[in-house]
C-alpha positions, 0 to 999 in steps of 0.5 A: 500500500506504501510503495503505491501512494509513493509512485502515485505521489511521484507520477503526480509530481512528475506531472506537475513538473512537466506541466511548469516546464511546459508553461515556462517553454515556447509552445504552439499551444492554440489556447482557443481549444481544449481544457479551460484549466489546462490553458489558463494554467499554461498562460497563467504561470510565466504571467505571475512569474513576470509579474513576481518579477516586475514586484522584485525590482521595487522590492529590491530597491527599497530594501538596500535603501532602506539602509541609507535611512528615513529621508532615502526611504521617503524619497524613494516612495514619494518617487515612486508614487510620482512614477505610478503615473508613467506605469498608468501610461505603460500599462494602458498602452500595453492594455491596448496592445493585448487587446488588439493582439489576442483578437488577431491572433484568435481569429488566426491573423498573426501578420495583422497582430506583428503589424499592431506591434509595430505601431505600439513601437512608435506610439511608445516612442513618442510617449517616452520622449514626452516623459523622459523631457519633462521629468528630467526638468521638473525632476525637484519641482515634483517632488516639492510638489508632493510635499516633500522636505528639502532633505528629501528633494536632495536625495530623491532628485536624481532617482526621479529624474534618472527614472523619469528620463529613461521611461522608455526602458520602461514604456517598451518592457510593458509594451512588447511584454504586452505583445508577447503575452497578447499572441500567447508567448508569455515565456518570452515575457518572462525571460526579459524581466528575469535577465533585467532583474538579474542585472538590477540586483547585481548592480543596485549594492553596487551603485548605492554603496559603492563596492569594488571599482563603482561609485557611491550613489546613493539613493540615485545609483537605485535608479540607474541600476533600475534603468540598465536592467530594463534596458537590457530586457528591452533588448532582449525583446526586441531580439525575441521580436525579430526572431520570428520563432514566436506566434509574432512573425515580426518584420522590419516591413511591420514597422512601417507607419500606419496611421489609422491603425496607431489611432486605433490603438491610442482610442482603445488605450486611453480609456486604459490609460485614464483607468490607470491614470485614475487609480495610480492619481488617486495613490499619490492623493493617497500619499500626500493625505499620509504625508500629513502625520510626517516622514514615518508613516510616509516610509511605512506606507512605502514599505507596506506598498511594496510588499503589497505589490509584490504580493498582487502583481503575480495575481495580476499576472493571473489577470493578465492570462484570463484578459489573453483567454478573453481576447483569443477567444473572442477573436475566434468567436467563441465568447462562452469559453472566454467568460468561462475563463474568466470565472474559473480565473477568479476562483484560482485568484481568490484562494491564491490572495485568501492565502497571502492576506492570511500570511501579512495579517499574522506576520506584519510585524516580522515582514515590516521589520526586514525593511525597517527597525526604527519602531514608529515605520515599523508600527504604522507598517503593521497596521497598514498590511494588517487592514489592506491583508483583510481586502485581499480576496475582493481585490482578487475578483475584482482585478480578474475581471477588469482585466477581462474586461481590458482585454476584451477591448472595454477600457471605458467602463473600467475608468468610470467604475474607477473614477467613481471609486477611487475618487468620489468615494476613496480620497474623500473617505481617506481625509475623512477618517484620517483627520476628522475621524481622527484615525490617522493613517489607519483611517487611510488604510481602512478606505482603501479597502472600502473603496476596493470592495465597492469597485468589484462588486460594480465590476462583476455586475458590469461583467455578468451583463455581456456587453464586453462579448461585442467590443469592438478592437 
């Protein structure tokens, strides 16, 4: 009886090992037949292993500057709040570009969706310059702008212009993953950001301290070690591209200008990027409504955001596969398998961020503390994982099917139920109970997570009435 469970357990875990290794590998998989786990599983793997990926260089980042002190800390998540608006556009974009793509690629065209990847080129092209400009100018004017003190203007100054003036690297990571993962071939995607991760680790001590032949750069050495590490993923992609091995035939012939159909995709992405625009605005309120109680709660909060985001982009990522379904098999005009998708996607994420709200709500103290041991960061951090950590099953439906919607081509509904939530109910909620209520920060945390809860609700009574089946992309 023993030697049976035993090779049972074997083959069981054989099994599973060849069903990650086959995710994680290039394919031909045609994800508009078949098992509904089967290619959610296929999808949904490498994405949340890129999304893991993408959390890790915030994470990494925070936590050698989090050595330099409060001031470097502070710098950095006022930074990161101002950033959030080019990942908004970043995102959006790259929203557009799934949308457009899967829907070739379902209906059997993967010329027409090598040809949209071409255009996302040049749309990301003039997006980057208009930012890479404006935030390598106002880089110190920004941060005033969010309140910051002149200690924290000097040390933050050169990480918001470095990342600010090289948001190509980020705009066209976001793009071309967005292409990779629209026609099905998410482990590229996942391979750009891992070598990119790689490069950033490696360079951060570095650059921040000074070890070995390197200078000693503070806060600023983060972000050119951030930025290296994305350009070279960005390279990688474009080598992917041109590989042609891929479901993306790609050509230099590709990149020719096509004006209607850039504008296509600019119409579907703005309702992408306002979504986003929206909601990361709303954070850096969100922010500056922290920034009232002083430097601590500012670094907790930072702290506590990245942790957060390390914990949700994996789960984004498991979106991200649902909003492929969803494209891919409307395209094939199979619109009953895609909203399976997307409630079996929902299920999955629900149990997964279950489990992660469990893990920060009993170990918030501990998790704070590898970032921090000054008592005040730590005590505002714990409070905030604890509150957010109880909304994390609702952010886990919620996100699946936004993500269904965006990748149905709907991007419009989406921002309404965003602006409806995050700004008529969210912020002034947030001031309310931070300050007249006199809860504090805890106050701000708490109406996140009210604001989280409505937004999904609204989102799967949007979803159950169908009118995502007739977008048009």
């Amino acid at each position: 009886m023993t030697v049976e469970i035993t090779k049972s357990e074997r083959t069981y875990w054989q099994r599973a090992r060849a069903f990650v290794h086959e995710s994680i590998s290039d394919n031909e998989t045609d994800f508009t037949v078949g098992p509904i786990g089967r290619a959610l599983g296929l999808l949904a793997i490498p994405m949340m292993l890129e999304m893991a990926m993408e959390a890790v260089f915030a994470v990494v980042d925070i936590a050698f500057v989090s050595r330099l002190g409060t001031n470097a800390i502070a710098a950095v998540g006022l930074t990161e709040a101002l950033v959030t608006v080019l990942y908004a556009v970043a995102i959006g974009l790259g929203m557009g570009v799934t949308a457009m793509v899967s829907r070739r690629i379902g209906a059997q065209d993967p010329d027409a969706a090598a040809q949209v990847t071409g255009q996302a080129i040049w749309v990301g092209a003039a997006f980057a310059t208009v930012i890479g400009v404006c935030g390598v100018i106002y880089a110190a004017d920004l941060l005033r702008m969010m309140g910051a003190s002149e200690g924290v203007i000097a040390e933050g100054q050169g990480f918001i212009a470095i990342l600010l003036g090289g948001s190509a690297s980020i705009l066209y990571l976001f793009l071309l993953n967005a292409a990779f993962r629209g026609a099905g071939d998410a482990p590229v995607a996942l391979r750009s950001l891992a070598l990119a991760n790689a490069i950033n680790i490696g360079l951060d001590p570095c650059l921040i301290f000074g070890l070995g032949p390197f200078p000693e750069l503070g806060v600023t050495g983060a972000a050119i070690a951030t930025t290296i590490g994305r350009s070279i993923g960005v390279m990688y992609l474009v080598y992917s591209l041109f590989g042609g091995k891929g479901r993306l035939p790609f050509k230099l012939r590709h990149l020719v200008p096509a004006p209607q159909l850039m504008l296509r995709m600019i119409r579907i992405s703005v309702g992408g990027i306002g979504q986003f625009l929206i909601s990361t605005s709303s954070w850096i309120v969100i922010m500056r409504v922290v920034a009232l109680y002083g430097s601590a709660p500012i670094a907790a909060y930072t702290v506590a955001l990245r942790l957060i985001e390390f914990a949700l982009l994996p789960a984004w990522g498991l979106g991200n596969a649902a909003a492929t379904l969803v494209g891919q098999n409307l395209g094939a005009e199979k619109p009953e398998r895609a909203e399976q998708s997307v409630w079996r996607a929902s299920k999955y994420n629900a149990i997964f961020m279950t489990v992660v709200g469990i893990v920060m709500i009993v170990l918030a103290p501990q998790i704070v503390s590898l970032f921090s041991t000054e008592p005040e960061v730590i005590r505002y951090g714990t409070s905030c994982l604890r509150i957010l950590g109880v909304g994390y099953p609702m952010y886990a439906v919620g996100m699946i099917i936004i993500q269904a919607l965006n990748g149905a081509g709907d991007t419009t509904t989406p921002s309404v139920m965003n602006f409806i939530c995050f700004w008529l109910i969210q912020i002034p909620l947030a001031y309310w109970l931070a300050t007249a209520a006199e809860l504090g920060p805890n106050g701000v945390f708490l109406a996140i997570v009210i604001a989280e809860t409505i937004l999904t609700a609204m989102a799967v009574v949007v979803f159950r009435k169908g009118k995502w089946r007739f977008a048009q992309v």
